[in-house]
Every structure is written in C-alpha cells, then in structure tokens.
N, C-alpha and C positions, 0 to 999 in steps of 0.2 A: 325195633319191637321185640327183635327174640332177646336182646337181655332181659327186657323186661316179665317176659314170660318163663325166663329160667330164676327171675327173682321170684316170684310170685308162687309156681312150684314149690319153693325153698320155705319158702313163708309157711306155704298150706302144709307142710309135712313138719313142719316144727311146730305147729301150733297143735298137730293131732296127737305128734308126740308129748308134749308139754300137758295139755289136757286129760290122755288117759294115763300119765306118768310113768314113759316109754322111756328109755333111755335117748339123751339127746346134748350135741354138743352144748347147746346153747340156752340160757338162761330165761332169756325174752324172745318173742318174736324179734320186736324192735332193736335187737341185737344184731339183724342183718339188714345191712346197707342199702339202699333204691339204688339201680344205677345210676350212672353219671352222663350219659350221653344226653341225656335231655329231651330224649324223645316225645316223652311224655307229656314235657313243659310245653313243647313247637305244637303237636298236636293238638290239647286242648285250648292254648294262647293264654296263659296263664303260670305265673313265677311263683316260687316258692310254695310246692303244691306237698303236702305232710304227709307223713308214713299211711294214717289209715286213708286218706285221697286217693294215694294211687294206688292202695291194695284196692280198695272200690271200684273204682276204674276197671283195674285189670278183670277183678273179679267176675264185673257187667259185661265185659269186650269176649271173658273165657266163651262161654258157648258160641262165637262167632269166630273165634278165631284157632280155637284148641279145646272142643269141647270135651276130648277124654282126661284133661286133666283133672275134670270135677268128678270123675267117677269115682273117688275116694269117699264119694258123700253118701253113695249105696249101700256101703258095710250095713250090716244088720246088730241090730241092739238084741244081741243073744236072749237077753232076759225077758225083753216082753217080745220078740219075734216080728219087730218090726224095724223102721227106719229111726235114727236117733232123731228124736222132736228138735234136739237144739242146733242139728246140722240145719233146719228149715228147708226150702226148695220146694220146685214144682213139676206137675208135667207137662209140657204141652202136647198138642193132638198128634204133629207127627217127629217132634224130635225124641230123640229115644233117649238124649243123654241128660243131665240134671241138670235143672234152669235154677237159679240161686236168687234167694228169696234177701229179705234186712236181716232177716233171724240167720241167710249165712256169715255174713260180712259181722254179726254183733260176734258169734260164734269164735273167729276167727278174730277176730279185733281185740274181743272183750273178755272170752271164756266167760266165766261164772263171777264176774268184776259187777256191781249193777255200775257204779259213777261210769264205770267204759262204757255201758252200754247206754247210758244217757247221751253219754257223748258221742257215741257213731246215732242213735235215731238223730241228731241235731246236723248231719250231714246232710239227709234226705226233707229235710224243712225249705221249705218257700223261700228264706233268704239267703239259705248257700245259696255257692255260685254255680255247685254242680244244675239246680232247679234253673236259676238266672241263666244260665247261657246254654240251657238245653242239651247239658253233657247225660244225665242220665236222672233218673226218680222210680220210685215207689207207686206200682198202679198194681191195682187191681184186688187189696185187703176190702172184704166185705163190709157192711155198719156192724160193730162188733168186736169186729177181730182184730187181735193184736196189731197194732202199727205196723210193726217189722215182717210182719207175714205178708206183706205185700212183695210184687213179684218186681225185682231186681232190671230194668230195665233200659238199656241203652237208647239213646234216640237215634233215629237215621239220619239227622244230621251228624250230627260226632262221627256213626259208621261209615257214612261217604268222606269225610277226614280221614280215619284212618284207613280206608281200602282203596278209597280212589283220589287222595288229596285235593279232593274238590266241594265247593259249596253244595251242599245239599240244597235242590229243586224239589219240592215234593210234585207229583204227580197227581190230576185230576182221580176220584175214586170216591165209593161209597163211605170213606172212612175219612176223605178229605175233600167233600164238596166245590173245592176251590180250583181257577185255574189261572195259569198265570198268563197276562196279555204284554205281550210286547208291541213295537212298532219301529219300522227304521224310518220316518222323518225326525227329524228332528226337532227342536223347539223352536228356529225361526221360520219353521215349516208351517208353523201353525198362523191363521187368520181369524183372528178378535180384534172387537172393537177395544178401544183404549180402556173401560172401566175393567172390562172381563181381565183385560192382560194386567193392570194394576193389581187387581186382588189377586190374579194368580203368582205373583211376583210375591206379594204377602207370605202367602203359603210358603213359596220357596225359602224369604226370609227364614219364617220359622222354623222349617227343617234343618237350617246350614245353623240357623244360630237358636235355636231354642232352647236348648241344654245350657247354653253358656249364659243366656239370658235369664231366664229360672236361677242360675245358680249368682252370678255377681248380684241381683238386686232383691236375692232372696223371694221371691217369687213364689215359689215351692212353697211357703205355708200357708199361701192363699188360694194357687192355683194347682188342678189336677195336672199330671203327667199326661201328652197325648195330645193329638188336636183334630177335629172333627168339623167337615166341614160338606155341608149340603150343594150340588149342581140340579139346579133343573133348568126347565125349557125345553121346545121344540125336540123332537128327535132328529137328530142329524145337525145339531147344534154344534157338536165336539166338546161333549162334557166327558166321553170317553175318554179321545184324545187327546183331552188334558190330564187328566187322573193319569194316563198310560205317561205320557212325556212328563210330567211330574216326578213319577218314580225314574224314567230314564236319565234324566237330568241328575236325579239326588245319587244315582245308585243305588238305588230300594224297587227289590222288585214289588210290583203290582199283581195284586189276586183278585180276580173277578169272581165272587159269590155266588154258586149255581141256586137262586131261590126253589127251581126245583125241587132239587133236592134236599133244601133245609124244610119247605114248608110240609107240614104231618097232619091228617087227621085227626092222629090219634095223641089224646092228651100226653104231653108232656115231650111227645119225639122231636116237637122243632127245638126246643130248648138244649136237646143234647146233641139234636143234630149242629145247632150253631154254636155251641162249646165247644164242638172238635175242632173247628176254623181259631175261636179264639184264642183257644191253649197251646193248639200250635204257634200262632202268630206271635204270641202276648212277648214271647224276649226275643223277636226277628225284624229285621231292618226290611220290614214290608207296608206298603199302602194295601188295607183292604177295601176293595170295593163293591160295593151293592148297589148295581145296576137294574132301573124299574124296581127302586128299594118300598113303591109305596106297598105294592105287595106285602111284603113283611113288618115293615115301623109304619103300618097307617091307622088311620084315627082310633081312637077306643070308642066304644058304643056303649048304652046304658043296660045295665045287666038284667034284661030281663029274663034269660035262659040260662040254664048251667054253662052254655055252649057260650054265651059273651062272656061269662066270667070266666071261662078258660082262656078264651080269646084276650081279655084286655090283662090276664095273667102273663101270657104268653109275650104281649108290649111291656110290660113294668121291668122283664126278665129282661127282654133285650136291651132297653133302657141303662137299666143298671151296668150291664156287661161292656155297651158304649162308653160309657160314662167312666168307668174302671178304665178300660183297655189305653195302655198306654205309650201306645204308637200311633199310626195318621190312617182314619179311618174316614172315607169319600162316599156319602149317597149320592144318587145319582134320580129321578122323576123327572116327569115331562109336567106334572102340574105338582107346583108347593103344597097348595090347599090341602093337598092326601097326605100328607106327612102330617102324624099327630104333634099339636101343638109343645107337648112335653120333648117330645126329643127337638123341634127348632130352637127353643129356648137354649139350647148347649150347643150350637155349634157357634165353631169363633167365625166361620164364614157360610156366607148365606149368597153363591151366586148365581145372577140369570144369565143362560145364554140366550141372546136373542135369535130369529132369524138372522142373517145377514144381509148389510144395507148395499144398495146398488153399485157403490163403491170397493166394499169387500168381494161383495160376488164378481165382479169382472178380476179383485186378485186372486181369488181359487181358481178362475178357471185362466187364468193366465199361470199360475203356479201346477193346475195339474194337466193342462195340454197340450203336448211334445210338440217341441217348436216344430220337428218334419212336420207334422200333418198342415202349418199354417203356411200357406202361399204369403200371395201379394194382397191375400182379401183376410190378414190377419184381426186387423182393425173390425171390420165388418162382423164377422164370424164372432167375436167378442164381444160386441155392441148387442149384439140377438141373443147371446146368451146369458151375458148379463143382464138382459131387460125381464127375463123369466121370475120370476121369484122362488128358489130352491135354496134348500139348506145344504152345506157341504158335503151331508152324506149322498143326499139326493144327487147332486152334483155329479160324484163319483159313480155312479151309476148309470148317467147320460153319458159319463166319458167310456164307460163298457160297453153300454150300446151300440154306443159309437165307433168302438174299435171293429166289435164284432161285424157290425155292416162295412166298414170297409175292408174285412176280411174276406168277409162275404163273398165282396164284388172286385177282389184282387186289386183296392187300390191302394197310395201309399198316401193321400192327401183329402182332408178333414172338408167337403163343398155345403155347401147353405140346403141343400135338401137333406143328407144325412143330417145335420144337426137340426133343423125344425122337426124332422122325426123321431128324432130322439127327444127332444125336450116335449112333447106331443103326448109320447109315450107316459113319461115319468108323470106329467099333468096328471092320466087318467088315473093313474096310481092312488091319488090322495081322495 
C-alpha cells in the first residue's frame, strides 16, 4: 500500500504543478508509473486496472488512510478569497480534513481537457466495475447539481479488504435494516416431505448453475437476472431454516429484513428505507429475506383515500425493485392469500411447507433428542411424542422444556411425565 501512496502524492503534486504552470519535471501526469507490486490488482480482484482507476481508488481510500495528504486542496484562490471551485470537495460533520468530491479526481485527471472529463464522469456510471463490485460511487449531488459534485465514496466493503483483508459483514443498523441469520445444522439436518426437498433442490440447481444456464442457451433475452421464490405455511414449518441452509450450502450469506424498520407512516420513508437493503445487496452474493413479508408485499386495496393510494404506491415500488433486483430473493408468510397477486405471478417458486406428517415428527424428535436422556423406554418416549401434532419449531421448544425440568430436578434422563408435560404445555400455547 505505501508505494502506492507515494505514487499518488507524486501524481497530486504534478498535476498542481502542471495546472497553475509551476515548474515541473514532467510533461504528463501519466508520465509516472503505478507501481508494480500489484497491490492494488489483489485488493480490488481485478487485472489490468488504468492510470485514472487507480488514481480513483487511491484518491477515495486517501481520507481513510492518509488523510493530510489532501490538504493541498485548502490553498485559497487569492482572487475571489475562497477555495478553488475546480479542486471540488466536501465537509463532513467531524472530520477536519478534505473529503474529495468527482469534480477532485476530474481536476486531477482532466485539468481544463472537457473529452477527460467525459471520460473520468463514465468511471462513476452504473456499468463500471468500480459501481458493479461495490469498490466505490458518487452519493450524495443534490436534483441539480453538477454530476461530479457528488461526494467521492468508498464502500465498506472494499475498506474491510483493505484494512482488515476480510469479507465485509454489514451490521444490523438504522441505515441497514437487515441482519444476517446463520445456523450450524446442516442440510441433511433438515426434515421435509419429498415435494418441499424436490423444489428446494430446484433452487439450489439455480444457484450453482444459473449464470451458466442463461448464458449457453441464451436465455438472458427472455428472462430477468435474479430469482424469487415465495415459502409459506404454518409457523414453525422451516421456511426459515431453509432460506438459512440455502444460503449455507451455496456460500451466500442470508439477511433477514427487519419489517420494522422498513415499514414508515410517513409517505415515501418505506420506499427509501427498503432501497438502503437493495443497493446494498444488488452486486453481493447474498439471499434476502422477508420474513412475515405479507406485512410489506400484501394485497393492494381500491383507492379510496389518499392513504390507499400511497399505500398501493408503496406495493408497485417494491414490485418493481423485486422484479429488478438481481440476486435470490426469499418471502417467507404463514398464509399465500396476503401476498398480492402481482408479486406471485413472478416468482419461479411457489412453496408450501406443510405441518409435518406422523412420520416426520417421530424423525425431528429422534434428530433432536440426545440419545442420554433416552433409556430402555426409547421407543415409548417417541411414540407419545410423535402422536402430538407440533411443527418443528414447536418441537424445539418441548425439547427446552424438557431440558430445563430435568435440570430442575437434577436428573440426567428424559421419563414419560416430564415429557406429557411438556407437550401439555406447548398445546396450550396455540
């Protein structure tokens, strides 16, 4: 990294020289070399990255890494008594030192050239790979104001690469609604009937192979990027703990939606509260999922009030934003019917989980109850609690119970009265 920081210096002090026509060895900026260690290549994953790249780069990473190298951008414009307009920048609330704006990097790029400066704005555009792989962008120019005057921006992902060479996690937060669920069983941990595990086998197909599918049979100019796929049924079915082992399986982590905090009173806040999730997501090898989604994607109503016309505003918006979004996005309800008919129509999978039949439930609780606690009355013990009718999750809950009473009573083995009390329990529950 420090060659790369003493190139970059080198860069900014020739191009100040060059522009107010300072004496200077050098002709061009691009008259001095990037280094050669490759730093830069390994960090962002990405080969053959061009002179204005990685001045950009560095440029976004300076306030993070070396932020008094940009205090050259302070000099005052003697003549009107202020900051030179074409150096650009900004403030923020408590850093003291200069945050660099498109209008720096055009500056520095471009001088007073306009075709340069066409050609560095066409860096910060939706189809570079800087936008694509979430290495850095342009936020924050008002409706208005000049493109380049937006504020120069690294992501935190790229920042956790270069500071701590690790994948960026984002973290639960008012600014990122989302959190991410994991789970250590495994996939053959799981108990579904044969259809449930067939279509979820589907999914998987499409993950491992969807890109290469779209691509040999052309595919791609009929069908959208992405795939969407609705669970309901019962609570405690494992429409969770599929969407979670989904992502375990593919190596894509999984972000569960806090409806929470996407859904707003107030006109227009859910739509940007669920933007922050999508634009984050939108170039990351993530499942998002919308657990109790009918809350947010449920039915539209006939407009009689400004209030349903915000309201079925508010469905068309997320619609759209589904339907775009082009990675693996998972709803999750207990009843289909709430889900508005517009969004079922687009998903490529539509599945029920059911309860589970007498046969499954004696293998959950043969799968989650420690062989210690089962004497010689293993059989028995199994036969009573498989006769109960409880969904997995409920399951898991009787086997708590259960624990905690034989903690209770300092013993180490599972008898026929703690468990009719425990499943007694969980009855009165529903």
């Amino acid at each position: 990294m420090q060659s790369h920081i003493i190139w970059f210096n080198q860069v900014l002090k020739v191009a100040i020289q060059l522009y107010f026509q300072q004496g200077c060895e050098y002709k061009s900026i691009e008259d001095i070399e990037p280094p050669s260690d490759e730093w830069l290549e390994d960090v962002v994953e990405q080969n053959n990255i061009s002179f204005e790249e990685s001045f950009v780069i560095m440029l976004a990473l300076m306030p993070h890494i070396s932020p008094q190298n940009l205090d050259i951008f302070f000099a005052q414009n003697k003549t009107f008594g202020r900051q030179y307009t074409e150096f650009g920048g900004w403030k923020g609330l408590s850093h003291a030192g200069f945050l660099p704006t498109g209008e720096t990097a055009a500056f520095v790029l471009a001088g007073e050239d306009i075709e340069k400066r066409k050609k560095i704005a066409r860096l910060f555009s939706k189809d570079h790979w800087f936008y694509k792989q979430y290495i850095l962008r342009l936020e924050g120019a008002n409706e208005g104001e000049p493109f380049l005057s937006g504020q120069l921006r690294v992501s935190e992902e790229f920042l956790s690469k270069v500071f701590y060479d690790t994948e960026y996690k984002p973290d639960y937060s008012v600014g990122f609604p989302a959190k991410r669920i994991t789970t250590e069983l495994q996939w053959s941990d799981m108990v579904l009937d044969y259809r449930v595990s067939t279509e979820l086998d589907e999914i998987n197909t499409w993950i491992f192979e969807g890109n290469s599918i779209m691509r040999k049979w052309g595919l791609s100019k009929f069908m959208k990027a992405g795939y969407r796929a609705l669970f309901y049924g019962p609570s405690g079915t494992g429409k969770t703990l599929a969407a979670t082992l989904l992502g375990k399986k593919n190596n894509m982590d999984v972000y569960r939606v806090d409806l929470s905090m996407i859904i707003s009173k107030y006109i227009g806040e859910t739509e940007k509260n669920l933007a922050k999730v999508f634009d984050l997501a939108e170039n990351r090898n993530w499942i998002l999922f919308f657990d109790e989604a009918d809350a947010l994607f449920g039915k539209r109503t006939s407009t009689n009030t400004s209030n349903d016309r915000y309201a079925n505003q508010e469905v068309a918006y997320l619609l759209q934003r589904i339907e775009d979004f082009p990675g693996m996005i998972i709803l999750a309800t207990n009843l289909k019917s709430n889900i508005d008919e517009a969004f079922s129509r687009r998903f490529q999978s539509v599945i029920y989980f059911p309860m589970p039949t007498d046969e499954l439930r004696r293998e959950l609780w043969q799968n989650m109850l420690p062989k210690e606690w089962l004497g010689n009355n293993a059989e028995q013990l199994l036969n009573i609690a498989a006769e109960t009718e409880l969904s997995g999750g409920s399951i898991i809950n009787v086997v708590r119970r259960c624990a905690l009473k034989m903690a209770r009573y300092g013993i180490t083995y599972l008898d026929e009265r703690i468990l009719k009390e425990s499943l007694s329990a969980e009855k009165l529950k529903k």
